[in-house]
Phi, psi and omega in degrees: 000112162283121194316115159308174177298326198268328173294354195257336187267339179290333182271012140230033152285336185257356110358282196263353203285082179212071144252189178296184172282314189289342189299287218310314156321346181248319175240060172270298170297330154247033174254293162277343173069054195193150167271172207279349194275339187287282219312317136341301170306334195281311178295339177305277213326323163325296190298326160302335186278128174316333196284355176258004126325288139356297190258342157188101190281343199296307174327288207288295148040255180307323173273347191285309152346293200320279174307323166304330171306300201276000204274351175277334175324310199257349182271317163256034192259002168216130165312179174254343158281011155304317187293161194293144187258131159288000000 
């Protein structure tokens, strides 16, 4: 799968990027037009293709970590008997 134009523009918005989270939600939506939860999917999905490994590995990298971080968070963050029963 070859990278869009708008996937070479999401890395490299996620570069240049070290604001707060709400700046950065506003200006997600109006640099991509999308909310930021699409945008997080569009970046999983980036971040999966080897070519953007290519075009800038410090970036991709640096987001794969991110993620890789955060991801026992949400994966142990409710036991599963927590949860509510229908």
């Amino acid at each position: 799968m070859a990278l869009t134009d708008r996937d070479k523009a999401i890395l490299d918005f996620e570069r240049m990027w070290w604001a707060d989270p709400d700046a950065k939600a506003r200006a997600i939506r109006e640099h991509f037009e999308v909310s930021p939860a699409r945008y997080h999917e569009l970046l999983g999905e980036i971040l999966s293709d080897p070519e953007a490994f290519q075009l800038d590995p410090l970036v991709a990298r640096r987001l794969r970590r991110q993620r890789e971080r955060r991801r026992p968070e949400f994966v142990e963050a409710r036991p599963a008997n927590d949860w509510p029963h229908r």
